[in-house]
C-alpha positions in Angstrom: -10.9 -40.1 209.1 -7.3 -40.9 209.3 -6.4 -36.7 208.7 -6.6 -33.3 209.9 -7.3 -30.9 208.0 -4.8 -27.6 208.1 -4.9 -24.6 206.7 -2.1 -23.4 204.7 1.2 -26.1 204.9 2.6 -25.7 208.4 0.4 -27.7 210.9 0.1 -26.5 214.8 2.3 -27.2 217.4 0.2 -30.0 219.1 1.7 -32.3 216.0 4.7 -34.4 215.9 7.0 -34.1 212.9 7.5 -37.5 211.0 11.3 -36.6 209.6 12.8 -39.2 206.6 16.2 -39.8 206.9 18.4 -42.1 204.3 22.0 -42.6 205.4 23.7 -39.0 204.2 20.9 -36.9 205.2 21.1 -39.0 208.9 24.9 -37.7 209.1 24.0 -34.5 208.2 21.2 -34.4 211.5 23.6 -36.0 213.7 26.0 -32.9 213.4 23.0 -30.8 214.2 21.3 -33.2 216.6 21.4 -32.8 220.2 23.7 -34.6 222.4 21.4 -36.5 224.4 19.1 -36.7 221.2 22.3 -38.5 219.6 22.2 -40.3 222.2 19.1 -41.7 222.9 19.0 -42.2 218.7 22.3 -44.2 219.0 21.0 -46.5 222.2 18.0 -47.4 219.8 20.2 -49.0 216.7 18.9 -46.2 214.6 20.4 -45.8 211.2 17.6 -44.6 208.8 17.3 -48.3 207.3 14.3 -48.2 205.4 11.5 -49.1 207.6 12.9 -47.8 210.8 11.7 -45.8 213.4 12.8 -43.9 216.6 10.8 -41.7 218.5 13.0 -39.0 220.7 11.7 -37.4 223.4 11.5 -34.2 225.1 13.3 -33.6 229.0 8.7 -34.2 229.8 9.1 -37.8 228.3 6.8 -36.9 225.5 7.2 -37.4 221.7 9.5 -34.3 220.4 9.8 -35.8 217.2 9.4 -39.2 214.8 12.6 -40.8 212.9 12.1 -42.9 209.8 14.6 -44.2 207.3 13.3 -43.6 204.2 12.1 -46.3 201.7 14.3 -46.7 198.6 11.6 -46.6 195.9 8.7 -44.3 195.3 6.8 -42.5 197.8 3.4 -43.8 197.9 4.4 -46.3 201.0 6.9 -44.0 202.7 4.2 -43.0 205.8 2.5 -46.4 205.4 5.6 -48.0 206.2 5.6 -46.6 209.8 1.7 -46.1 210.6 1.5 -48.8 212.5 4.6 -47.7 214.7 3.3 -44.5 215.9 0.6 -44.5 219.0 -2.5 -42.2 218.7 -1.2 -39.0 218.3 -1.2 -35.8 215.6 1.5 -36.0 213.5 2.9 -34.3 210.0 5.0 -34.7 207.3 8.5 -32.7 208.1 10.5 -33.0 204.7 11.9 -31.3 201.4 10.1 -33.7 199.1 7.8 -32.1 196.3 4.7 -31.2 196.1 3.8 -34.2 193.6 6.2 -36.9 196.4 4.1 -35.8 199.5 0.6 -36.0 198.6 1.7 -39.4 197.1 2.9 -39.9 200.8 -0.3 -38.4 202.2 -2.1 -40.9 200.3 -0.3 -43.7 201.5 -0.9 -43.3 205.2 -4.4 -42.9 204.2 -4.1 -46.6 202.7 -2.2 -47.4 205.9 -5.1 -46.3 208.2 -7.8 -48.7 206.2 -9.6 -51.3 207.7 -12.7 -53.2 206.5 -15.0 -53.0 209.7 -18.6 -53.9 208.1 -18.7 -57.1 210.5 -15.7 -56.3 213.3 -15.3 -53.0 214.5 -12.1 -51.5 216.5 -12.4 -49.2 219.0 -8.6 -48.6 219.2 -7.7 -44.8 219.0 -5.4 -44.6 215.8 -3.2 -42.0 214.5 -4.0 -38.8 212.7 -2.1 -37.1 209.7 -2.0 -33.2 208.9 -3.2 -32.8 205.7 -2.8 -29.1 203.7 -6.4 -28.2 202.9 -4.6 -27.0 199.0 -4.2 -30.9 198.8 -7.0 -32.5 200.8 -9.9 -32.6 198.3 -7.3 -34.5 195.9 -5.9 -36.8 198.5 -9.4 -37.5 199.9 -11.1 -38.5 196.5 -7.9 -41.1 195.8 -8.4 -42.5 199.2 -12.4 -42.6 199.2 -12.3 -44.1 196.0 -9.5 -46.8 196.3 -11.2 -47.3 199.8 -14.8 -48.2 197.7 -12.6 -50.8 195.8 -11.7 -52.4 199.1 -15.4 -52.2 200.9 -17.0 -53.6 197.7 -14.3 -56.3 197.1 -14.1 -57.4 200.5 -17.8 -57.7 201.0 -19.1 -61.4 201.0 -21.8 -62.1 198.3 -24.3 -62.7 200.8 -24.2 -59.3 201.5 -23.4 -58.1 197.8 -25.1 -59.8 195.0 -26.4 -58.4 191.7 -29.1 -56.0 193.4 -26.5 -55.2 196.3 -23.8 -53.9 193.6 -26.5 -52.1 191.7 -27.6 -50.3 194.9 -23.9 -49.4 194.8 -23.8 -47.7 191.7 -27.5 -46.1 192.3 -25.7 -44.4 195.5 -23.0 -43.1 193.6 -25.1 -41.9 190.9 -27.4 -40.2 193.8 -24.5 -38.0 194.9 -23.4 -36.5 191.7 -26.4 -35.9 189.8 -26.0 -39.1 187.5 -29.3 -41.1 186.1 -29.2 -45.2 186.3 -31.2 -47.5 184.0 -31.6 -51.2 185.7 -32.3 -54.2 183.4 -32.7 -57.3 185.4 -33.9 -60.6 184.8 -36.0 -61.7 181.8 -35.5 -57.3 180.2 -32.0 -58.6 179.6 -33.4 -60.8 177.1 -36.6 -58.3 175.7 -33.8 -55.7 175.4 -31.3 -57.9 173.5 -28.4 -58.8 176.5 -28.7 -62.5 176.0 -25.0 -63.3 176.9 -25.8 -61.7 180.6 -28.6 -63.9 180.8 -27.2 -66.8 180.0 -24.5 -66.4 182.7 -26.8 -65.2 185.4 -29.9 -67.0 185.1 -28.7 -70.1 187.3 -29.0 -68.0 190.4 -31.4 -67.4 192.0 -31.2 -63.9 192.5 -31.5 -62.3 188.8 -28.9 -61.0 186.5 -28.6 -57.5 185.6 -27.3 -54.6 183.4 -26.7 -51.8 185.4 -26.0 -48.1 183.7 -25.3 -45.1 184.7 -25.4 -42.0 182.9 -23.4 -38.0 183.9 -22.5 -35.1 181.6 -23.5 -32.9 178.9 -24.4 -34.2 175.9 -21.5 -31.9 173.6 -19.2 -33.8 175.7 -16.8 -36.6 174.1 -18.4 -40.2 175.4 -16.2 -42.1 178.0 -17.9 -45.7 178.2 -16.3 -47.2 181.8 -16.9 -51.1 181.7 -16.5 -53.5 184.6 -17.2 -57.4 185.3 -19.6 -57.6 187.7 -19.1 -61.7 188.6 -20.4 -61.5 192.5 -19.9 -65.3 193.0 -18.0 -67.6 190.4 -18.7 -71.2 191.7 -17.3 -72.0 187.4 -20.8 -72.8 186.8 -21.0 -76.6 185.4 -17.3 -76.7 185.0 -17.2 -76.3 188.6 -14.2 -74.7 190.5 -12.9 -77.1 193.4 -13.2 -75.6 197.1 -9.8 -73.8 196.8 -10.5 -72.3 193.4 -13.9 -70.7 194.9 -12.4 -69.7 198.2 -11.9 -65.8 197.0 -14.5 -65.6 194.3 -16.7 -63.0 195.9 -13.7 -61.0 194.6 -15.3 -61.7 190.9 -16.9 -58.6 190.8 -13.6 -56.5 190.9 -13.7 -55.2 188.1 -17.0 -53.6 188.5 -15.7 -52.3 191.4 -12.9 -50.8 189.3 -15.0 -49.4 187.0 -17.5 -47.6 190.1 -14.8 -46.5 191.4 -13.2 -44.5 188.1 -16.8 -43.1 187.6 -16.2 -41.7 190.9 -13.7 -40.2 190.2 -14.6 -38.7 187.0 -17.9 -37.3 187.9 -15.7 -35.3 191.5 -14.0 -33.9 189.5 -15.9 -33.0 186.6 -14.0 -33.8 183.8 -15.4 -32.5 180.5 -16.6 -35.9 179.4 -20.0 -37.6 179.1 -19.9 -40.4 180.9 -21.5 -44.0 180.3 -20.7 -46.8 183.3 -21.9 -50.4 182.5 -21.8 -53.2 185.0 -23.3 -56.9 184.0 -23.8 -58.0 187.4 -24.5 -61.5 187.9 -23.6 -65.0 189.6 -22.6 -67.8 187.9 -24.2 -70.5 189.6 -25.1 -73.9 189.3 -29.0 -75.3 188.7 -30.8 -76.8 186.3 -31.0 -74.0 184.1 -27.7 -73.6 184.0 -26.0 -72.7 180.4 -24.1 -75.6 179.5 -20.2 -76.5 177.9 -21.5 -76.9 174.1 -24.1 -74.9 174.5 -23.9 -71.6 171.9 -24.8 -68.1 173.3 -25.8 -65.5 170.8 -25.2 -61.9 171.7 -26.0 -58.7 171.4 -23.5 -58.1 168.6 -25.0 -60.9 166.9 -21.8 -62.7 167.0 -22.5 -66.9 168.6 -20.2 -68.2 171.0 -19.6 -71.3 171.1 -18.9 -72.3 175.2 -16.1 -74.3 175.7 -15.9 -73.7 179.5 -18.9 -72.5 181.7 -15.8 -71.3 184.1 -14.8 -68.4 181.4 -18.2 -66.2 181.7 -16.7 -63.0 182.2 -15.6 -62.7 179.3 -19.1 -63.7 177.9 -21.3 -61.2 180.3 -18.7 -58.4 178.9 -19.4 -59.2 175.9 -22.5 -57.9 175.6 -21.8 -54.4 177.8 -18.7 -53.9 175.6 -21.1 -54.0 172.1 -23.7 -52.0 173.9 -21.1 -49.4 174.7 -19.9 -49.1 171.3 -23.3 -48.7 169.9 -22.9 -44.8 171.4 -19.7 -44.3 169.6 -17.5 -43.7 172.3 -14.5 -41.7 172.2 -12.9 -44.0 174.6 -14.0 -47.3 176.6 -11.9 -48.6 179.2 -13.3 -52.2 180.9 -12.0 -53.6 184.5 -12.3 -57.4 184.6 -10.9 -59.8 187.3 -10.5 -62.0 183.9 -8.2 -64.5 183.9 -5.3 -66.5 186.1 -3.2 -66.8 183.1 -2.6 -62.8 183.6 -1.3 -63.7 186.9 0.9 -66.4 186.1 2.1 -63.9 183.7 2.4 -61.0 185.5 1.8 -62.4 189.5 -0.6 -60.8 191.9 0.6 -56.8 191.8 0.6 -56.3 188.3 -2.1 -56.1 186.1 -2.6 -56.8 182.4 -3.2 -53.8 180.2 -4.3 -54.7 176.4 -5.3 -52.3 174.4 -6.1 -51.9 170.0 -3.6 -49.1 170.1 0.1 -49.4 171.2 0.9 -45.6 171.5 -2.5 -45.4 173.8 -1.1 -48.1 176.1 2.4 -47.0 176.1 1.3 -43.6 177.4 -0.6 -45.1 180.0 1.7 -47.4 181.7 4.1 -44.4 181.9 1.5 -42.9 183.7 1.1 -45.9 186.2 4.9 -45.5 186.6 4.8 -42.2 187.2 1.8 -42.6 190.0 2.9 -45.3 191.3 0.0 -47.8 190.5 2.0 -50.3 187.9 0.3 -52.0 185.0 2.0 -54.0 182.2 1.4 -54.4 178.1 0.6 -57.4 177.1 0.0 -58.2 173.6 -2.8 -58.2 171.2 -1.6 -61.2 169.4 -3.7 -61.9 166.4 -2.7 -65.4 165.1 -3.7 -66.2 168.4 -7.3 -65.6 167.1 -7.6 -69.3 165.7 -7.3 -70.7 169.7 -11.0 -69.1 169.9 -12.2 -70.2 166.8 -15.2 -72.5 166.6 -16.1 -75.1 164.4 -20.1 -74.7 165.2 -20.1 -71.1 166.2 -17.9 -67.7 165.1 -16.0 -67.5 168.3 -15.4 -70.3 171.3 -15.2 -68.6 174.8 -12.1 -71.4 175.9 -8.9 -70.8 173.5 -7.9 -74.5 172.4 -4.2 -74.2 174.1 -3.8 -73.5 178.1 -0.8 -71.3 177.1 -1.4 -67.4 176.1 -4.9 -67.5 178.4 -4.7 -63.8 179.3 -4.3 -62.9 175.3 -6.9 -65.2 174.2 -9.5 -63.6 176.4 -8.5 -59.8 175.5 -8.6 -60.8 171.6 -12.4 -62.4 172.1 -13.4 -58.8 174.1 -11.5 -57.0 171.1 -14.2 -58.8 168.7 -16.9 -56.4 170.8 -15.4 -53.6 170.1 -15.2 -51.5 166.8 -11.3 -51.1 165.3 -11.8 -47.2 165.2 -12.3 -46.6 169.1 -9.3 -46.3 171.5 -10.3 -49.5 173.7 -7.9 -50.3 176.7 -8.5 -53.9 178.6 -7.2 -54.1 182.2 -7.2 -57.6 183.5 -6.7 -57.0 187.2 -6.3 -59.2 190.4 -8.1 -56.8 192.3 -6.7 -59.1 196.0 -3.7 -58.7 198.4 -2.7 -62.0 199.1 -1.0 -61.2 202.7 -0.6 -57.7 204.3 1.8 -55.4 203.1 1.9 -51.8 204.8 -0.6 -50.1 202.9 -1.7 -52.7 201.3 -3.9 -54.9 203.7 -4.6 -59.0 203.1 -7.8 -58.6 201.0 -9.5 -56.8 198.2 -7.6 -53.3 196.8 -7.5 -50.9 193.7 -4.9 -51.8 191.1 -4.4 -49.6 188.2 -7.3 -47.8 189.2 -5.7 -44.3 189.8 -3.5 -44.8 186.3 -6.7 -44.5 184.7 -8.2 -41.6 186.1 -4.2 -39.8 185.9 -4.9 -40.5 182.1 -8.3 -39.2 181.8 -7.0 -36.1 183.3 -4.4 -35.5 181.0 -6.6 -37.1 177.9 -9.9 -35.2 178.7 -8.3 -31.5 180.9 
């Protein structure tokens, strides 16, 4: 628990005050400051640079009170930009920032304090952060659930396959009063998923639908889709050793998608909620689904599979047409889809599509505005032909390697009826190298836009 909990906004006197400083309000403390504090904070180098830090001390030698030039942009990483400075302590935030600017700071040094300890623990004491109990519940439920991201990503698939992830979901379900329906193996076909099947059944550990079910019935229907890939070797059209390195990360997007339902079901929004996750691995043996080969699906549409390599797409394409099939107000899928999104758009950004332009312009505001980025791409319909088939109606491999991103939202967008708001988010769902508050390994990325949005869509 990297907080304390406090009540009210002033914390006790045991804590430290953390004080930003950017270059005029540094001046304006320095005519106020101490002269041995002045001092000492000259001796250091200390100019409230973004990024650094100066503790000053009291005539006993210990910490009176923390320094820190403030980071140009945002808030979000202000506090996670000095955790690792401070020793094991109490400390809080000692600043004129809003409301809105500190719990986004709160947040952050919540990030800051992660670690993924499943298989190494630390024993090291670590900081703690005052946190007002008016914004605790708020801050917690970001963190917890951005922190379920992480655990899930960063969990080999030895330790998180189809049944694992389901497990996952059943837990989450268990705490908020939600029902799951499991459909694994040979039900997917009985119960018409043949396009999960087909992707899954080379493993030997089964494929599976996994649902989840919260709210009152009167409610509108918010379907929350996510890829559920927990190993992508690329199937026949085999990845090489480098391009399999991080795929227990496949299964972002289900991840995602857990994580939103969360989020949604804390804090009761007035919705009725349907999560879907196709959890599988796409493996090789010798009932693996072949290139050629041509899937049907639940929709009934046939796809035609140009590359055993692009199965998210196909496993989704079955959970997207069952979700429709309730008429949904609103479905939203997480997929860790394509690296032509991240050529696009790198590593930090992910793609949003979406069937409606005002829909996706309002919610990368919001990710602007929360500080949890995503970019529009383009639903780019003459690009239909790249995933036309001459044998089949659709061909899961567009014909051109340019556009790859845009080819695989317009073959989702088939699954999904034209009059439902449908939003796509083709996310990374990986932090390549440690950042503060963002550590090397698996993380949330446009995870808390989305449940911003359904807060202002569904309030």
């Amino acid at each position: 628990m990297p907080y304390k909990i406090i009540k009210g906004s002033k914390a006790d006197q045991s804590s430290v005050p953390l004080k930003p400083l950017c270059s005029g309000s540094f001046k304006a403390w320095q005519a106020k400051a101490s002269k041995p504090h002045r001092q000492w904070v000259a001796a250091a180098g200390f100019k409230a640079n973004p990024g650094q830090v100066v503790r000053l001390p009291t005539p006993q030698g210990r910490v009176k009170k923390v320094l820190f030039g403030k980071q140009v942009d945002g808030y979000l990483y202000q506090l996670a930009a000095i955790y690792s400075s401070l020793p094991a302590g109490t400390y809080h935030l000692d600043c004129d920032w809003s409301e809105a600017e500190q719990k986004q700071a709160l947040l952050g040094w919540g990030l800051a304090a992660y670690r993924f300890e499943r298989y190494r623990k630390s024993s090291k004491p670590r900081p703690k952060l005052c946190l007002p109990a008016a914004v605790a519940a708020e801050v917690k439920a970001l963190l917890e659930a951005q922190c379920l991201v992480r655990d899930l990503v960063n969990t080999p698939t030895e330790d998180l396959g189809p049944a694992e992830l389901a497990a996952a979901v059943e837990a989450e379900a268990a705490k908020f009063g939600a029902t799951t329906r499991l459909l694994s193996g040979e039900e997917l076909l009985t119960q018409n998923f043949p396009a999960i099947h087909a992707v899954g059944r080379a493993s030997h550990r089964p494929p599976m639908l996994v649902e989840l079910d919260w709210g009152d019935a009167d409610q509108p229907l918010l379907a929350l889709v996510g890829k559920g890939v927990c190993f992508d070797t690329g199937g026949l059209d085999l990845k090489n050793a480098s391009g399999m390195a991080l795929m227990k990360k496949d299964m972002g997007g289900a991840a995602h998608a857990l994580a939103l339902a969360r989020l949604v079901m804390q804090a009761k929004l007035p919705v009725r909620l349907k999560l879907l996750i196709p959890a599988v691995e796409n493996s090789v043996a010798g009932n693996a689904y072949r290139p050629g080969d041509v899937i049907p699906t639940r929709k009934g549409i046939q796809v035609e599979i140009g590359n055993t390599d692009a199965e998210g797409r196909v496993v989704l394409s079955d959970a997207l047409a069952y979700a429709s099939e309730s008429k949904p107000d609103l479905i939203v899928d997480f997929a860790t889809l394509t690296g032509a999104a991240r050529v696009a758009l790198g590593t930090d950004l992910p793609a949003l599509f979406s069937n409606s332009k005002d829909l996706a312009r309002v919610i990368q505001d919001v990710g602007d505005s929360c500080e949890d980025p995503l970019w529009t791409m383009p639903l780019y319909r003459p690009y239909r032909d790249l995933i036309k088939s001459p044998i089949a109606d659709l061909n899961n491999n567009g014909k051109s390697p340019y556009g790859g991103c845009i080819t695989a939202a317009l073959f989702l967008e088939y699954f999904v009826p034209d009059n439902t708001d449908w939003v796509h988010l083709d996310t990374f769902s990986w932090n390549q190298s440690s950042r503060p508050g963002r550590p090397e390994g698996g993380d949330a990325m446009g995870l808390r836009t989305m449940f911003c949005y359904l807060q202002r869509r569904y309030a």
